[in-house]
C-alpha positions in Angstrom: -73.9 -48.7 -11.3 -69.9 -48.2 -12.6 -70.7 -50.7 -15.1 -73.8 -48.7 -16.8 -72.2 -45.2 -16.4 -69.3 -47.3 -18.4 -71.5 -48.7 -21.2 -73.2 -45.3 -21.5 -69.7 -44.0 -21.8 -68.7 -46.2 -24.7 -72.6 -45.6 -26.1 -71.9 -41.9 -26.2 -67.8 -42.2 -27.2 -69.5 -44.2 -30.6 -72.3 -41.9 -31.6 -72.2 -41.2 -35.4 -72.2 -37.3 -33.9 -69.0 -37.7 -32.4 -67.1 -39.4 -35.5 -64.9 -42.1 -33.8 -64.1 -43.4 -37.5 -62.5 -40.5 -38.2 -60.7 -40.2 -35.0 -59.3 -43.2 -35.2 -58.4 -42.7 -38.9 -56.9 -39.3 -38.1 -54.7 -40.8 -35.0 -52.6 -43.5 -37.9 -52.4 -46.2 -35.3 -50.5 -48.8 -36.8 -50.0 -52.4 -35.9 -47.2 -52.7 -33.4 -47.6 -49.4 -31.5 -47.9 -48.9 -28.0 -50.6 -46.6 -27.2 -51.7 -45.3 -23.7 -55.7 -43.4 -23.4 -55.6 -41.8 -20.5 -59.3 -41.1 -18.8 -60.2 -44.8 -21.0 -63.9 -44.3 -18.8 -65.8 -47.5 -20.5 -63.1 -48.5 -22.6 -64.7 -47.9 -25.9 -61.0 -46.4 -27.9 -58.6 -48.4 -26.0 -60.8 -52.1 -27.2 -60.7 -50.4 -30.3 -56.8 -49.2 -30.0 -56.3 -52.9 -29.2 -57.5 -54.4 -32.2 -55.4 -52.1 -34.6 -52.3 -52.7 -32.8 -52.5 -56.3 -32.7 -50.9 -58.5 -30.5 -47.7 -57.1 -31.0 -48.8 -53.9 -29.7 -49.8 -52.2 -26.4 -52.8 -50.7 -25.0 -52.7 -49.3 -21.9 -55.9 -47.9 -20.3 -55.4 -45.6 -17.3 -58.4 -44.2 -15.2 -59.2 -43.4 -11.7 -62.3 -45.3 -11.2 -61.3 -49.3 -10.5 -64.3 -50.7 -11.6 -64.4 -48.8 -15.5 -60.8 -51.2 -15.3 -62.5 -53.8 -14.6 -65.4 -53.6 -17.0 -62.5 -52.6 -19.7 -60.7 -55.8 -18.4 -63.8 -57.9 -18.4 -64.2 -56.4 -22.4 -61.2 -57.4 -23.6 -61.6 -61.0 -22.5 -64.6 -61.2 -24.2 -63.3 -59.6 -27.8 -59.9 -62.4 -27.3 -57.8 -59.3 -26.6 -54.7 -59.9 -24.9 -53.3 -57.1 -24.9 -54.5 -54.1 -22.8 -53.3 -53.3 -19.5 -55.2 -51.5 -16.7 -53.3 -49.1 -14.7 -55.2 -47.2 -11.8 -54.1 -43.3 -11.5 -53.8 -42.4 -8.3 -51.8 -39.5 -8.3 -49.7 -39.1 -11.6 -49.9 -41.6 -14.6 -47.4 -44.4 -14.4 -46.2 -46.0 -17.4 -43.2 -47.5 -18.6 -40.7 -44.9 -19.3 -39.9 -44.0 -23.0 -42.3 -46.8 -24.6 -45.2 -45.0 -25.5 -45.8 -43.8 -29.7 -49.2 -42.1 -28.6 -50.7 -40.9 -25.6 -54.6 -40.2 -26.3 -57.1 -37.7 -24.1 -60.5 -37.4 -24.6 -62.1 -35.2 -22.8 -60.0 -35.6 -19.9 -57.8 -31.9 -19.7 -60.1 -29.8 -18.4 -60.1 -32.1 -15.2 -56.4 -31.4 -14.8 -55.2 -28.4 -12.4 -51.1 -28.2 -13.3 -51.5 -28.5 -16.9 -48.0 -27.5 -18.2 -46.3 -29.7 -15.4 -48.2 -32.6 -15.9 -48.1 -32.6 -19.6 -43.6 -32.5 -18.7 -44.2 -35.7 -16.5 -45.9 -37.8 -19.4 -42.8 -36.3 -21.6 -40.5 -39.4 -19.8 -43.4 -41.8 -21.1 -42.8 -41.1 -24.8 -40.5 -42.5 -27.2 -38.3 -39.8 -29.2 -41.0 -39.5 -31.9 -44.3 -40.1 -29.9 -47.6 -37.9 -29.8 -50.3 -36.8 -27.6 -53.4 -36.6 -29.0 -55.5 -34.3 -27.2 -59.6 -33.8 -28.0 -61.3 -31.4 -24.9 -64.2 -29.7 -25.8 -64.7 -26.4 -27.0 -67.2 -23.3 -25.0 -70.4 -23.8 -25.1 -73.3 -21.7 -23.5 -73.7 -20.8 -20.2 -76.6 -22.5 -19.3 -75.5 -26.1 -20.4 -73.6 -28.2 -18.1 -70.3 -27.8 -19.6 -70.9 -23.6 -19.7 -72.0 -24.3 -16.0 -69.4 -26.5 -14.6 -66.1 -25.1 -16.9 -65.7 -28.4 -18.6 -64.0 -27.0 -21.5 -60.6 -25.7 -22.4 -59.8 -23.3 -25.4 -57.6 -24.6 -28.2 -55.4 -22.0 -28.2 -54.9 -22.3 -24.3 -53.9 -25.8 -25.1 -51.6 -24.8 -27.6 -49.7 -22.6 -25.6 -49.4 -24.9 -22.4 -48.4 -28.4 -24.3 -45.6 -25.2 -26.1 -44.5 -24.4 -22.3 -44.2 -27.9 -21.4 -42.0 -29.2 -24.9 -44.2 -30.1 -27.2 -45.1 -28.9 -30.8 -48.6 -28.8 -32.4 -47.9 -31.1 -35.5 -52.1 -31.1 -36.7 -55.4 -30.2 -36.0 -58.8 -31.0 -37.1 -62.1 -29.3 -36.8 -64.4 -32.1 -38.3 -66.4 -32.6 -34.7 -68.7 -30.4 -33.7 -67.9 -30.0 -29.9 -64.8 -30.3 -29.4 -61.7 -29.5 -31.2 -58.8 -31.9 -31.6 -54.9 -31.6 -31.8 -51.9 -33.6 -31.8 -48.6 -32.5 -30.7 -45.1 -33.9 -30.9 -43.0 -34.8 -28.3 -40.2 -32.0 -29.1 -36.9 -31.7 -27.2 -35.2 -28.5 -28.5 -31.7 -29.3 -29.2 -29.2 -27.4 -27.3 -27.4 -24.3 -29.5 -24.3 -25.4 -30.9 -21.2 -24.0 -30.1 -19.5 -21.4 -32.8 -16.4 -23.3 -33.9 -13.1 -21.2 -32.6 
């Protein structure tokens, strides 16, 4: 059953409607980075991830359902991909500290109670000059399932927390039509200098 709800996952996550081309183009992956998606589900960005990286990048696919690992596991032996790692979530993400050049969330930060303090634990996961891409989607009506069930979170709401927690919105795009999409810079403001005597 994991392994259909996966596949329609992907099938939905590759839908003309939902523009993964220009996701992907708008992200500027480049070979060599290390990249973590977060909430992979069916694995359809981090297979793709792992292709532009090559293999001497890093995908690493974090999700808390074993068997969408497994199926994303199962897919990359199949492509000749050699590098993606699986990583359960069982509480907090855990990643190696400081390697990261882009975390990416799809439709994953409405789940999340804590916001502001969990987007200051990924902070260690970053390089000096990494990203998180974040793409949640935006209100709809009421009598849909995500007006029903909350599954949304407004941009500027976004904004402001990922400011709170140290980062910096660096661009935004509104080319897909439910959800909006940001990515912010992992920004440590430098202590004030001190006023020569």
């Amino acid at each position: 059953m994991s392994n259909l709800k996966a596949k329609m996952f992907n099938q939905k996550a590759a839908a003309p409607k939902n523009k993964p081309d220009q996701i992907i183009e708008a992200i500027e992956l480049k070979p060599g980075s290390s990249i973590a998606d977060i909430g992979a589900g069916g694995g359809y960005f981090a297979l793709r991830f792992a292709e532009i990286v090559g293999h001497e990048g890093k995908v690493y696919a974090l999700d808390t359902n074993q068997e969408f690992l497994q199926f994303i596991q199962h897919s990359a032996t199949e492509k000749g991909l050699k590098n993606i790692v699986t990583i359960l979530i069982e509480e907090k993400p855990r990643l190696p500290e400081g390697s990261l050049d882009v975390i990416f969330m799809r439709n994953i930060t409405h789940h999340l109670s804590s916001r502001v303090d969990y987007f200051k634990n990924l902070k260690r996961f970053l390089k000096e000059k990494g990203h998180i891409v974040i793409i949640d989607y935006k209100k709809s009506k009421l009598f849909t399932f995500r007006g029903l069930f909350g599954h949304h979170v407004p941009k500027k709401t976004i904004i402001r927390e990922m400011e709170k927690a140290g980062y910096l919105l660096e661009k935004e795009f509104d080319f897909l039509p439910e959800q909006h999409f940001t990515i912010f810079s992992n920004y440590s403001p430098r202590p004030p200098s001190e006023n020569p005597r």
